[in-house]
N, C-alpha and C positions, 0 to 999 in steps of 0.2 A: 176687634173681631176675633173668638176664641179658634183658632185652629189646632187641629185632631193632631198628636204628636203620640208618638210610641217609645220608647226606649229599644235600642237594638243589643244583639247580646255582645257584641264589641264594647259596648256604653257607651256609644253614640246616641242623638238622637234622630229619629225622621218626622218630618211634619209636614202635611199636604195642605191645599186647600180646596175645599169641594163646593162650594158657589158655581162656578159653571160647570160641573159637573149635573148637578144637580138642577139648572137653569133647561139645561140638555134635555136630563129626562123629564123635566114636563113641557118642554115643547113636543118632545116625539111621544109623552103621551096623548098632546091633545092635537094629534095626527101632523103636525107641522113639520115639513120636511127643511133642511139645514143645508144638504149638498146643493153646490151649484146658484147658490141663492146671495143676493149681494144685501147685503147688513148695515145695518146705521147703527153707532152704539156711542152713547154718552158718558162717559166714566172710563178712565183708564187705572183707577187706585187698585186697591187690594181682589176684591170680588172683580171689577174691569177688567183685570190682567188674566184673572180665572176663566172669565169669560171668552175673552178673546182669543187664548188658547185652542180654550175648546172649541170654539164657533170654527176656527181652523183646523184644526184636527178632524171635526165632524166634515170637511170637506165644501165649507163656505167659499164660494166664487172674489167674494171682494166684503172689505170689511169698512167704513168710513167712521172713523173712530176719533173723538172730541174730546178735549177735555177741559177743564180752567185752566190749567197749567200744560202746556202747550207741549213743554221738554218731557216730560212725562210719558202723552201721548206719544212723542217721537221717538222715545226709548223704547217703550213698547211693542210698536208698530215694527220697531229692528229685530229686536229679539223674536218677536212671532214671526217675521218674514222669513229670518234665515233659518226657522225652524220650519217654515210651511213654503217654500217657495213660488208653492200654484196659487198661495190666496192674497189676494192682490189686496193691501194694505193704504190706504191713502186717509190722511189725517186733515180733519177739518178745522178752519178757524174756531177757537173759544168762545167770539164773542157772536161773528155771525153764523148764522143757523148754515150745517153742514147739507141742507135737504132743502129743497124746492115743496112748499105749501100746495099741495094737487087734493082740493075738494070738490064733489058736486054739489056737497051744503053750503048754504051762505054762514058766514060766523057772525057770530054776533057783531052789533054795534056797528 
């Protein structure tokens, strides 16, 4: 995944990632509000960690976040906690489903 890097005039360099950044503004374009809202999210990799950031930042209530690799999600879920400490963090199993199936359709088969 190419991330945007700058050169600083020290000759360092900086490099962000804008994946949830970017995930942000088209929810709050397509009027979806973010505070206060509890979240399910699959992936805690590169775009994952962007995401989850920001979903915290934007003032998410609770985040339940999965991933195949379990330590991953756990490292995560630390790093964003002691950076957001109102947004309630809880990491689901990898293999069973983090969410309760709630339809009024029948599913197939």
């Amino acid at each position: 995944m190419p991330i945007p890097c700058a050169g600083c005039p020290d000759g360092s360099w900086y490099a962000d990632n804008f994946d949830g950044v970017g995930f942000i503004d088209g929810l709050k374009a397509g009027g979806h509000q973010i505070a206060g809202r509890r979240i399910l999210q699959v992936g805690a990799g590169g775009a994952g960690a962007s995401l989850t950031y920001c979903l915290a930042e934007e003032g998410a209530a609770e985040i339940r976040l999965t991933d195949i690799d379990h330590d991953r999600a756990a490292k995560l879920a630390a790093l964003v906690g002691k950076t957001f400490p109102k947004c309630h963090i809880e990491i689901g199993h990898p293999i069973r489903p983090a969410w309760t199936w709630r339809s009024t359709q029948r599913r197939p088969g």
